[in-house]
C-alpha positions in Angstrom: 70.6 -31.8 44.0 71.6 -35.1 41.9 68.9 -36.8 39.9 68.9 -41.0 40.3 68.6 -42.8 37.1 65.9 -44.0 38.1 64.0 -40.2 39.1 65.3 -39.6 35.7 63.9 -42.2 33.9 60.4 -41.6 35.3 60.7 -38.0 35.0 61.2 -38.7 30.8 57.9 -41.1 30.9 55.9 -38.1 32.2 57.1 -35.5 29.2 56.4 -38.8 27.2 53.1 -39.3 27.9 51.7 -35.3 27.9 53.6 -35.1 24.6 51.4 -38.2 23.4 47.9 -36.4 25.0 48.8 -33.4 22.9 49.7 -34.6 19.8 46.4 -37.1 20.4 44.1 -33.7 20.5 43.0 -34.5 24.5 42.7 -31.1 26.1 41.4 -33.2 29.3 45.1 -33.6 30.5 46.0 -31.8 33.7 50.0 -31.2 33.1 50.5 -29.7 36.5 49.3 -32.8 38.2 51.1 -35.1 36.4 54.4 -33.9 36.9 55.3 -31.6 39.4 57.7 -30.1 37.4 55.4 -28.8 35.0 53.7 -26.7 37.5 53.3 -23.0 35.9 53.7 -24.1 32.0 50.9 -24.0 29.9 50.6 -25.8 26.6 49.8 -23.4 23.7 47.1 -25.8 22.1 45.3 -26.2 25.0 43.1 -23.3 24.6 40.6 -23.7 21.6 41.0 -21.0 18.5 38.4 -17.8 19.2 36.5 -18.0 15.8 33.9 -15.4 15.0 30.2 -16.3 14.9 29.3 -17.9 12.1 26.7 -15.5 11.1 29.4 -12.8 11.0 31.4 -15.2 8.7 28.8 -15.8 6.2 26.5 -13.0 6.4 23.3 -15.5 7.6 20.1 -13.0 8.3 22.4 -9.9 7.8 22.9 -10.8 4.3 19.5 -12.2 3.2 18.1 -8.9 4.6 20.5 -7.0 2.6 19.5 -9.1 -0.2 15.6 -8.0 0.3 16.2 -4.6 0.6 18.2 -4.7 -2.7 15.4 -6.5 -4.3 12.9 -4.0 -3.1 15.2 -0.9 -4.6 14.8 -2.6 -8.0 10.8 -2.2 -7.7 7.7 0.2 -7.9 6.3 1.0 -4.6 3.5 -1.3 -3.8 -0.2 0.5 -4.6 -3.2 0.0 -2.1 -6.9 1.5 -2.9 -10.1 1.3 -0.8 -12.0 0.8 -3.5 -10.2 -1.6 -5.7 -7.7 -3.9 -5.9 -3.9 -3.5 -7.9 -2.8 -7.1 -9.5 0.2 -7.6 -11.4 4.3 -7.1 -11.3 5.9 -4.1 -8.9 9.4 -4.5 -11.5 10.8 -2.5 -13.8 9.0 -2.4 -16.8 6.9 -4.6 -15.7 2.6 -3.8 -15.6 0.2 -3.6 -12.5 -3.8 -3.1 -13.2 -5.9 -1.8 -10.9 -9.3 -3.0 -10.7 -12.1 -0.8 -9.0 -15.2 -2.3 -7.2 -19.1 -1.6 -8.5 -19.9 1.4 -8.7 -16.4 3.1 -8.5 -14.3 4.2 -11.8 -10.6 5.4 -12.2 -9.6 8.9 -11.7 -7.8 10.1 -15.3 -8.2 12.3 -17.9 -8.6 9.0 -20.7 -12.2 10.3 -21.6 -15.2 8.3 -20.4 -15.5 6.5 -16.9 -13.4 3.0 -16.9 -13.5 0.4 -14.1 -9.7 -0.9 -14.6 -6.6 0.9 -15.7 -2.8 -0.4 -16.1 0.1 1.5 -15.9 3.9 0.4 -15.8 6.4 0.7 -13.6 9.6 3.1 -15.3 12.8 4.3 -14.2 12.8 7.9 -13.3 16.4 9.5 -11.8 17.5 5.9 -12.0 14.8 5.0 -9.4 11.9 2.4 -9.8 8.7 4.8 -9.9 5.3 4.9 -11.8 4.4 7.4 -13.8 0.9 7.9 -12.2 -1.1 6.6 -9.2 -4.4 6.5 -10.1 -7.1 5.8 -7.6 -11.0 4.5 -7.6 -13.9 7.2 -7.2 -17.5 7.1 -6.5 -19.4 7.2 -9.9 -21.7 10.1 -9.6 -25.1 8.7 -10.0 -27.2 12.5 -9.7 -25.3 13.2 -12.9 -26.7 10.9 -15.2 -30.5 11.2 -14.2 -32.3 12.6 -16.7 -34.7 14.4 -14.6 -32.4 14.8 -11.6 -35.0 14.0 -9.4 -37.8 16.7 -10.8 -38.2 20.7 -10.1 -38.8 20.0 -5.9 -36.4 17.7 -5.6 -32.3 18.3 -4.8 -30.3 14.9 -5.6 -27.8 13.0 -3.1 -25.4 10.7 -4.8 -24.9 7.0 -2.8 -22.6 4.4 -3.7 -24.6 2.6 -7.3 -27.6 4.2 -6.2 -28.9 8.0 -5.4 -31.7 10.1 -3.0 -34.1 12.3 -4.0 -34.4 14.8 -1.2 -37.6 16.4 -1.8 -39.6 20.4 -0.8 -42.3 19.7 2.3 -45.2 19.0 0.4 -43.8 17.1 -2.3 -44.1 13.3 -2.6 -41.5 11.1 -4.4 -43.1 9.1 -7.5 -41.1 8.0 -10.2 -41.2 8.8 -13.7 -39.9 6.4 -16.6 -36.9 4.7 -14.2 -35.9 7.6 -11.9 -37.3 9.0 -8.8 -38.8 12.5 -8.7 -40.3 14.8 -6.6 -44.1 16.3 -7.5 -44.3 16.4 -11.7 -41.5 16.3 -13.5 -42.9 19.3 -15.8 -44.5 21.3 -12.8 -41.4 24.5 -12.8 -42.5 25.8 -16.5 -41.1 22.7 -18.3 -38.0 23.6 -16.3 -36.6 20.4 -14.5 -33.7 22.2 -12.6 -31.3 19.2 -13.0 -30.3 16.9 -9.8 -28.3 20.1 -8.3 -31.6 22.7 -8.6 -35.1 23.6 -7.2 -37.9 25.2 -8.4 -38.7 28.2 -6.6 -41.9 29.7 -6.7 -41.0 33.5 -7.1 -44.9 34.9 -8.0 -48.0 33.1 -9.1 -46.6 33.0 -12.4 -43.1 32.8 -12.4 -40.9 30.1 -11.2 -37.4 29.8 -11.6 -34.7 27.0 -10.4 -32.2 28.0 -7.8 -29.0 25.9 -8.2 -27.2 24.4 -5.1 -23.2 25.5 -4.7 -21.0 25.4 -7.5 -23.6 25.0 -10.1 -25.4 27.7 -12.4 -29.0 27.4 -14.4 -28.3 26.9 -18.5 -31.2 28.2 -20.3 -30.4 26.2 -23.2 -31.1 23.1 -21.0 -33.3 24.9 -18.4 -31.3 22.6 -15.6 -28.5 24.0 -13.1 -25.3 22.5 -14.4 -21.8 22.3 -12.9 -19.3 25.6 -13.0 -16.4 24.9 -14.1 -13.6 28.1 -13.2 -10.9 28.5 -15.5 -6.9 28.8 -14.5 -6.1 32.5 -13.9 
Protein backbone atom coordinates (compact mmCIF):
# COMPACT_ATOMS: atom_id res chain seq x y z
CA UNK A 1 0.00 0.00 0.00
CA UNK A 2 1.51 3.48 -1.13
CA UNK A 3 1.86 6.22 1.40
CA UNK A 4 0.60 10.00 0.05
CA UNK A 5 2.89 12.79 0.77
CA UNK A 6 0.71 14.11 2.50
CA UNK A 7 -0.19 10.66 5.03
CA UNK A 8 3.48 10.85 5.18
CA UNK A 9 3.93 14.19 6.27
CA UNK A 10 1.45 13.83 9.06
CA UNK A 11 2.66 10.50 10.01
CA UNK A 12 6.34 12.45 10.79
CA UNK A 13 4.37 15.25 12.97
CA UNK A 14 3.07 12.47 15.25
CA UNK A 15 6.81 10.79 15.96
CA UNK A 16 7.52 14.59 16.26
CA UNK A 17 5.45 15.48 18.78
CA UNK A 18 5.77 12.08 21.20
CA UNK A 19 9.50 12.57 20.73
CA UNK A 20 9.02 16.25 22.14
CA UNK A 21 6.59 14.77 25.28
CA UNK A 22 9.45 12.48 26.08
CA UNK A 23 12.34 14.39 25.98
CA UNK A 24 9.91 17.18 27.95
CA UNK A 25 9.55 14.44 30.95
CA UNK A 26 5.38 14.08 30.41
CA UNK A 27 4.58 10.49 31.16
CA UNK A 28 0.76 11.72 30.58
CA UNK A 29 1.20 10.94 26.79
CA UNK A 30 -0.93 8.11 25.48
CA UNK A 31 1.35 6.88 22.28
CA UNK A 32 -1.11 4.42 21.18
CA UNK A 33 -3.83 6.96 20.67
CA UNK A 34 -1.91 9.31 18.99
CA UNK A 35 -0.80 7.35 16.19
CA UNK A 36 -2.09 4.27 15.31
CA UNK A 37 0.90 3.09 14.32
CA UNK A 38 2.45 3.09 17.52
CA UNK A 39 -0.02 0.69 18.84
CA UNK A 40 2.04 -2.26 20.88
CA UNK A 41 5.40 0.01 21.52
CA UNK A 42 6.10 1.10 24.74
CA UNK A 43 8.56 3.90 25.52
CA UNK A 44 11.28 2.70 27.93
CA UNK A 45 11.08 6.00 30.21
CA UNK A 46 7.71 5.80 30.73
CA UNK A 47 7.75 3.67 33.72
CA UNK A 48 9.35 5.52 36.82
CA UNK A 49 12.83 3.83 38.28
CA UNK A 50 11.83 1.14 41.36
CA UNK A 51 14.04 2.84 44.14
CA UNK A 52 14.28 1.25 47.52
CA UNK A 53 12.58 2.76 50.60
CA UNK A 54 14.39 5.34 51.85
CA UNK A 55 14.75 3.94 55.21
CA UNK A 56 16.56 0.94 53.67
CA UNK A 57 18.91 3.47 51.94
CA UNK A 58 19.86 5.40 54.89
CA UNK A 59 19.38 3.17 57.73
CA UNK A 60 16.42 5.71 59.40
CA UNK A 61 15.06 3.85 62.75
CA UNK A 62 17.13 0.66 61.91
CA UNK A 63 20.21 2.47 62.37
CA UNK A 64 19.50 4.82 65.32
CA UNK A 65 18.39 1.57 67.07
CA UNK A 66 21.59 -0.02 66.23
CA UNK A 67 23.25 3.04 67.36
CA UNK A 68 21.39 2.63 71.03
CA UNK A 69 22.15 -0.76 71.42
CA UNK A 70 25.82 -0.02 70.70
CA UNK A 71 25.72 2.75 73.17
CA UNK A 72 24.21 0.53 75.76
CA UNK A 73 27.15 -2.32 75.20
CA UNK A 74 29.61 0.41 76.21
CA UNK A 75 27.81 0.77 79.77
CA UNK A 76 27.25 -0.81 83.35
CA UNK A 77 23.92 -2.36 83.69
CA UNK A 78 21.58 0.04 85.24
CA UNK A 79 21.15 -0.57 89.30
CA UNK A 80 17.58 -0.35 91.06
CA UNK A 81 17.11 -0.80 95.06
CA UNK A 82 13.94 -0.61 97.10
CA UNK A 83 15.33 1.11 99.59
CA UNK A 84 17.49 3.68 97.99
CA UNK A 85 18.31 5.33 95.17
CA UNK A 86 21.63 4.85 92.56
CA UNK A 87 22.72 8.49 91.02
CA UNK A 88 25.60 8.95 88.84
CA UNK A 89 27.28 7.63 85.25
CA UNK A 90 26.43 3.81 83.95
CA UNK A 91 30.04 4.32 81.59
CA UNK A 92 33.16 2.90 81.77
CA UNK A 93 35.09 4.16 84.35
CA UNK A 94 32.70 6.28 85.21
CA UNK A 95 31.14 6.30 89.24
CA UNK A 96 27.39 5.63 90.39
CA UNK A 97 26.52 6.12 94.34
CA UNK A 98 23.88 4.62 95.81
CA UNK A 99 22.03 6.32 98.46
CA UNK A 100 19.91 4.36 101.03
CA UNK A 101 16.75 5.74 102.75
CA UNK A 102 16.37 6.30 106.87
CA UNK A 103 16.93 3.73 108.53
CA UNK A 104 18.51 1.38 105.88
CA UNK A 105 22.57 0.97 105.45
CA UNK A 106 24.71 -0.74 102.64
CA UNK A 107 25.35 -4.34 102.68
CA UNK A 108 29.58 -4.69 102.60
CA UNK A 109 32.18 -5.75 104.52
CA UNK A 110 33.76 -1.73 104.81
CA UNK A 111 33.47 -1.96 108.74
CA UNK A 112 30.68 0.13 110.40
CA UNK A 113 27.12 0.74 108.95
CA UNK A 114 27.17 3.59 105.97
CA UNK A 115 24.05 5.11 104.33
CA UNK A 116 25.80 5.68 100.72
CA UNK A 117 28.45 3.82 98.87
CA UNK A 118 30.08 4.34 95.27
CA UNK A 119 31.47 2.00 93.17
CA UNK A 120 32.76 2.23 89.40
CA UNK A 121 31.88 0.74 86.52
CA UNK A 122 35.19 -1.55 85.04
CA UNK A 123 35.79 -3.66 82.14
CA UNK A 124 35.71 -7.27 82.93
CA UNK A 125 36.27 -9.97 79.73
CA UNK A 126 36.06 -6.76 77.67
CA UNK A 127 32.46 -6.22 78.98
CA UNK A 128 31.13 -3.10 80.92
CA UNK A 129 30.37 -4.65 84.50
CA UNK A 130 30.72 -3.53 88.21
CA UNK A 131 32.65 -5.03 90.43
CA UNK A 132 29.89 -5.33 93.21
CA UNK A 133 26.13 -4.62 93.56
CA UNK A 134 25.56 -3.58 96.69
CA UNK A 135 22.14 -3.20 98.10
CA UNK A 136 20.24 -1.25 101.22
CA UNK A 137 19.31 -3.34 104.43
CA UNK A 138 17.10 -2.70 107.41
CA UNK A 139 19.37 -1.35 110.27
CA UNK A 140 18.81 -3.67 113.11
CA UNK A 141 17.53 -1.60 115.89
CA UNK A 142 17.17 -4.79 118.74
CA UNK A 143 20.92 -4.82 118.40
CA UNK A 144 21.95 -1.62 119.73
CA UNK A 145 19.58 -1.55 122.89
CA UNK A 146 21.37 -1.69 125.77
CA UNK A 147 18.86 -3.55 127.64
CA UNK A 148 17.30 -5.36 124.74
CA UNK A 149 14.08 -4.76 126.11
CA UNK A 150 14.79 -6.27 129.91
CA UNK A 151 14.83 -10.10 131.23
CA UNK A 152 10.73 -10.66 130.13
CA UNK A 153 10.92 -9.12 127.22
CA UNK A 154 12.02 -10.73 123.48
CA UNK A 155 12.85 -7.73 120.91
CA UNK A 156 11.22 -7.21 117.21
CA UNK A 157 13.23 -5.09 115.00
CA UNK A 158 10.86 -2.31 112.73
CA UNK A 159 12.06 -0.07 110.15
CA UNK A 160 13.94 3.13 112.62
CA UNK A 161 12.13 1.82 115.43
CA UNK A 162 11.70 -1.66 117.44
CA UNK A 163 8.90 -3.79 119.74
CA UNK A 164 9.26 -5.12 122.94
CA UNK A 165 7.18 -8.21 123.01
CA UNK A 166 6.77 -8.85 126.58
CA UNK A 167 5.93 -12.50 129.17
CA UNK A 168 1.98 -12.34 130.38
CA UNK A 169 2.34 -10.45 133.37
CA UNK A 170 4.89 -8.10 132.47
CA UNK A 171 4.17 -4.50 131.71
CA UNK A 172 6.29 -2.36 129.32
CA UNK A 173 8.04 0.80 131.20
CA UNK A 174 11.02 2.25 130.00
CA UNK A 175 14.26 2.64 131.44
CA UNK A 176 16.74 5.57 130.55
CA UNK A 177 15.54 5.77 126.50
CA UNK A 178 14.54 2.13 125.80
CA UNK A 179 11.52 0.18 126.41
CA UNK A 180 11.54 -2.87 128.77
CA UNK A 181 9.60 -5.37 130.06
CA UNK A 182 9.19 -5.66 134.23
CA UNK A 183 12.88 -4.41 135.87
CA UNK A 184 15.53 -4.36 133.95
CA UNK A 185 17.66 -6.08 136.84
CA UNK A 186 14.79 -8.52 137.92
CA UNK A 187 16.74 -12.17 136.14
CA UNK A 188 19.86 -12.00 138.73
CA UNK A 189 21.30 -8.84 137.19
CA UNK A 190 20.98 -10.85 133.99
CA UNK A 191 19.35 -8.77 131.20
CA UNK A 192 19.23 -11.61 128.46
CA UNK A 193 19.88 -9.15 125.54
CA UNK A 194 16.98 -8.23 122.88
CA UNK A 195 17.19 -12.07 121.57
CA UNK A 196 16.64 -13.74 125.38
CA UNK A 197 14.15 -14.29 128.38
CA UNK A 198 14.45 -14.89 131.74
CA UNK A 199 13.12 -18.05 132.77
CA UNK A 200 12.26 -18.81 136.06
CA UNK A 201 13.80 -22.39 136.61
CA UNK A 202 13.32 -22.63 140.77
CA UNK A 203 12.63 -20.02 143.37
CA UNK A 204 16.14 -19.17 143.19
CA UNK A 205 17.44 -19.64 140.06
CA UNK A 206 16.72 -17.94 136.83
CA UNK A 207 18.45 -18.26 133.79
CA UNK A 208 17.89 -16.59 130.16
CA UNK A 209 16.82 -18.86 127.29
CA UNK A 210 18.03 -17.36 123.95
CA UNK A 211 15.68 -17.33 120.86
CA UNK A 212 17.16 -19.27 117.52
CA UNK A 213 20.57 -18.70 116.37
CA UNK A 214 21.76 -16.96 119.52
CA UNK A 215 23.60 -18.43 122.66
CA UNK A 216 23.85 -16.80 126.50
CA UNK A 217 27.67 -15.18 127.12
CA UNK A 218 28.36 -15.18 130.65
CA UNK A 219 30.87 -12.59 130.32
CA UNK A 220 27.95 -10.32 129.31
CA UNK A 221 25.10 -12.31 130.94
CA UNK A 222 22.90 -11.55 127.50
CA UNK A 223 22.15 -14.19 124.56
CA UNK A 224 24.37 -12.98 121.70
CA UNK A 225 24.40 -13.92 118.01
CA UNK A 226 26.22 -17.50 116.82
CA UNK A 227 28.16 -17.02 114.37
CA UNK A 228 29.24 -20.88 112.62
CA UNK A 229 32.48 -21.01 111.11
CA UNK A 230 33.28 -22.38 107.21
CA UNK A 231 33.86 -26.19 107.46
Amino acid sequence: MRTTPAQGAKSLQSWQRLLASLLLGSTAVNAEERHPALQGLRPTMAAPLALPPLRELEGGEEVEAKATEKEAKKQCELLHDPHGEWKGSRLKNEASSLFCRPGYAVTNNRGPEIDEVEITCQEVDGEPAWPEKPTCYNINDCDGLKWGCGAFGMCTDDVRNYTCNCEKGRARTHHGNETICGDATSCDGKTCGPYGICVERSKDARVCECADGFWFNNATQSCVRRHCTPL
